[in-house]
N, C-alpha and C positions, 0 to 999 in steps of 0.2 A: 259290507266292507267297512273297515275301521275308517277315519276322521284321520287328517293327517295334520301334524301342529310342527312349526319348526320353534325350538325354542333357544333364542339367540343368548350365551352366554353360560350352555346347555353344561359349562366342564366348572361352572364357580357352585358357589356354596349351594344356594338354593334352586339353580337351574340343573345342576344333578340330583336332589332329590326330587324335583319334578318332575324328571325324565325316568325316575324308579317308579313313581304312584304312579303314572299317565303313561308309562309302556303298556299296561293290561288295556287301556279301553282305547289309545293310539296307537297311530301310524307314527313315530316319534324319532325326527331330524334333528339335527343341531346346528348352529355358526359356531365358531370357536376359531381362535387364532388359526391354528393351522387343522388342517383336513385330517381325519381317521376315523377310523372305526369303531365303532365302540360295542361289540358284539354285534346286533342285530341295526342298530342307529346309527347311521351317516353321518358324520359331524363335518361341514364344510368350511373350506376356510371364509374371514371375512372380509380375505383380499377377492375373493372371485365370486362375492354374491350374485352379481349378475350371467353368470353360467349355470347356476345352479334352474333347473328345468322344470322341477317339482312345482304343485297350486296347492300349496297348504292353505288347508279350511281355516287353520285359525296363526295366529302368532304371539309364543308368548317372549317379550322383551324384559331379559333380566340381564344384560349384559352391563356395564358399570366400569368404567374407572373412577376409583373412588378416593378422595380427599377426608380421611378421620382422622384423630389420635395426633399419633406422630408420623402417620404417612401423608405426603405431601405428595401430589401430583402437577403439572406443568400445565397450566390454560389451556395450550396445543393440544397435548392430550386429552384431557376433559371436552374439549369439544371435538376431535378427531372420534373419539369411543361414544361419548354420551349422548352427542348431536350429530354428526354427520353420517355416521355409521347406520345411528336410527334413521335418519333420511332416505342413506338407500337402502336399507330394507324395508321399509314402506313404500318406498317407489318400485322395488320387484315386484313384491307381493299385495300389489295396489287393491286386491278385491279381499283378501282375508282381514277375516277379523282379530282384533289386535287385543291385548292383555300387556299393559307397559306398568313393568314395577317400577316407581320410583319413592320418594324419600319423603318423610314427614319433615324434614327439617326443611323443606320450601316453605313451611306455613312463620306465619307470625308466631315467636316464640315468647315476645310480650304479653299476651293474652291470657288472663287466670285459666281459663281451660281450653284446648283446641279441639277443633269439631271438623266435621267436613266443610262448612262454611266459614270457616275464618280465614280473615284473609291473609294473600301471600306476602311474604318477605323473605326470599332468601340472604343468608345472613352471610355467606362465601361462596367462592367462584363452584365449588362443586354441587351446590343446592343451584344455582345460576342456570348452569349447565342442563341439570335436570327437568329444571322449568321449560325452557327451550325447547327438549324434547318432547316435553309436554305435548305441548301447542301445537306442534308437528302432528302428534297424534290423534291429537283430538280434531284437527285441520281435517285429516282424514275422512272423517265422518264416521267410522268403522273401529274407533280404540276404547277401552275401558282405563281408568287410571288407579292403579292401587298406590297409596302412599303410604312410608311401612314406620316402624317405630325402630329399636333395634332389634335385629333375627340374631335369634341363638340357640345351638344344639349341636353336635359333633359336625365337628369338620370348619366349624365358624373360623371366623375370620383371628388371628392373634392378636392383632394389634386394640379389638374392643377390651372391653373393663373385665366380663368374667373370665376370657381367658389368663388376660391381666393375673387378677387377684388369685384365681385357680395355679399359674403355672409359682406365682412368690412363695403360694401355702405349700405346692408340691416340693417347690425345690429349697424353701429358705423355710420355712415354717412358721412365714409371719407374713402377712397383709399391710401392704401402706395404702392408708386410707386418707386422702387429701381434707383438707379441713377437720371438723367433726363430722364427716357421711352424712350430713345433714340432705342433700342434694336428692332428688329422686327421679327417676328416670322409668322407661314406660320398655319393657321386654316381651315379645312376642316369639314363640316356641314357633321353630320351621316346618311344622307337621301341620300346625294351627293356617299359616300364611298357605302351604299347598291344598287345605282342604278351601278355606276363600278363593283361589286361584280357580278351583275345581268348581266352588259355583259361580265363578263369573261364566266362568268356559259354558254351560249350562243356561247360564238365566243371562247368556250374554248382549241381547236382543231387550230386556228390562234393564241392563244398566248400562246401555251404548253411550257415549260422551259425559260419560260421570266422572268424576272426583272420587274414589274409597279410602274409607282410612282402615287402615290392617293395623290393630294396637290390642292388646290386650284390657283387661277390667280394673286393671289394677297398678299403682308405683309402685315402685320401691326404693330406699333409700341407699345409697351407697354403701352403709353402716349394717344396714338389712342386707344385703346383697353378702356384704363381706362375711357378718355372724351364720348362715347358712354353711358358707365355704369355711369358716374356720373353726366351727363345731364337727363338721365331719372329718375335717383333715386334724383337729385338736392342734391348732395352729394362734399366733396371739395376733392379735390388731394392731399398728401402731398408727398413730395423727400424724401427719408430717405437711408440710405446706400448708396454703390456702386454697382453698375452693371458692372462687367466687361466680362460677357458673350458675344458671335460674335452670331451679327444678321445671319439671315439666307434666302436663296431666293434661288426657286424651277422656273424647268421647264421641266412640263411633255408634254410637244407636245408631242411625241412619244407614249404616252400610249392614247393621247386624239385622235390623229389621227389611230391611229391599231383597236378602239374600240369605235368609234364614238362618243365619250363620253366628256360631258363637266361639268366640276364643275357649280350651276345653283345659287348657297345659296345666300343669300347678308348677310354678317356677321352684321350688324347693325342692318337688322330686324328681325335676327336668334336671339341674344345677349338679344336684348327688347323681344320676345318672351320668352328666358328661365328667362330671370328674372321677368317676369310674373308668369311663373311657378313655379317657386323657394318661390314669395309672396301667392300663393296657397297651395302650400306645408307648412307652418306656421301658 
């Protein structure tokens, strides 16, 4: 008999493609605002968690309201969604073992490079939030903690920087790149983040009350980022504003070595991939 996992948050970016790799080897639930079906997988609402009957063997927590960019979320919310919600579903499902994605931006982003031991500093109320959650989980005694970089791959989020720069080249034919793109930031492919998910799920018992950091091998610069996108769309760059945001650069040995797990993506022919997708979708 399959393993049954409820995965809270099962209808956002990367809780739907978890719920496509982990239908073949689960039994595979969902939370989501409201209640339906989704072919084979029950998605419950997360107003009546406490009706829901099921002992899911495990939980994975990617539900999020989330504070980026230019989206701006309300305190109330952020702790309604991030915190209190995680509360009771760890109070239903008090004996399952837990899988809680949260955010690399809880760590100190002062630090030349971040590791799984560096310490935290959330830097606004939405990394605050997540921290919270945290502790709740790891309270538990039964949670594993992944902390992620940013995820990207079809169906991302619009308001991050590739959809950004992707949808200026599709529809203007030209990239606004803040400062000189000097700026580098750390991208992790959503296939890479479910296949870590998949060994925590596994080796979950070797990394109970840990910290993980989910990040790829490598930055890149905003300028980087852009030239990729505006080489294949033959689209022009322009500088406009300032940038005065701190690059940033990861190193998760620690979580690659405990889980034998290696980020695999090449962000160049991930980027030309979704903006292929993105011209289908039009």
């Amino acid at each position: 008999m399959k393993q049954a996992i409820i995965i809270a948050g099962i209808n956002g970016f990367l809780g739907n493609r978890l719920k496509e790799i982990l239908k073949e080897y689960f039994t595979v639930y969902g939370i989501a605002k409201e209640e339906c079906f989704d072919g084979d997988n029950h998605v419950f609402s997360s107003s009546a968690i406490e009706e829901i009957t099921i002992k899911p063997d495990f939980l994975i927590l990617c539900h999020a309201a989330v504070s980026s960019g230019n989206i701006s979320q309300s305190n109330d919310l952020l702790y309604d969604v991030n915190v209190k919600l995680t509360e009771r579903i760890i109070s239903k499902f008090n004996t399952s073992k837990i899988v809680y994605i949260s955010t690399a931006s809880i760590f100190d982003h002062g630090k030349d490079t971040i590791t799984e031991n560096t310490i935290d500093n959330p830097g606004n109320e939405y990394a605050i939030s997540k921290l919270w959650a945290e502790k709740l989980v790891l309270k538990s005694g039964n949670g594993v903690i992944i902390r992620l970089s940013s995820v990207y791959g079809a169906n991302m989020k619009e308001y991050t920087i590739i959809p950004n720069y992707v949808n200026q080249a599709l529809s203007k034919n030209r990239i606004e790149v803040w400062g000189r793109g000097n700026r580098k930031q750390n991208y992790i492919f959503i296939d890479d983040i479910c296949k870590l998910v998949w060994k925590v799920l596994s080796l979950h018992d070797r990394v109970c009350n840990q910290i993980l950091l989910g990040v790829s091998n490598l930055e890149y610069s905003n300028l980087e980022l852009a030239t990729i996108i505006a080489e294949f769309t033959k689209s022009k760059i322009e500088f406009i504003k300032e940038d005065n945001s701190t690059s940033l650069s990861y190193n998760n040995k620690k979580t690659q070595q405990l889980l034998s797990w290696l980020p695999e993506a090449n962000l160049k022919h991930e980027v030309i991939n979704y903006i292929k997708w993105k011209q289908k979708q039009s």
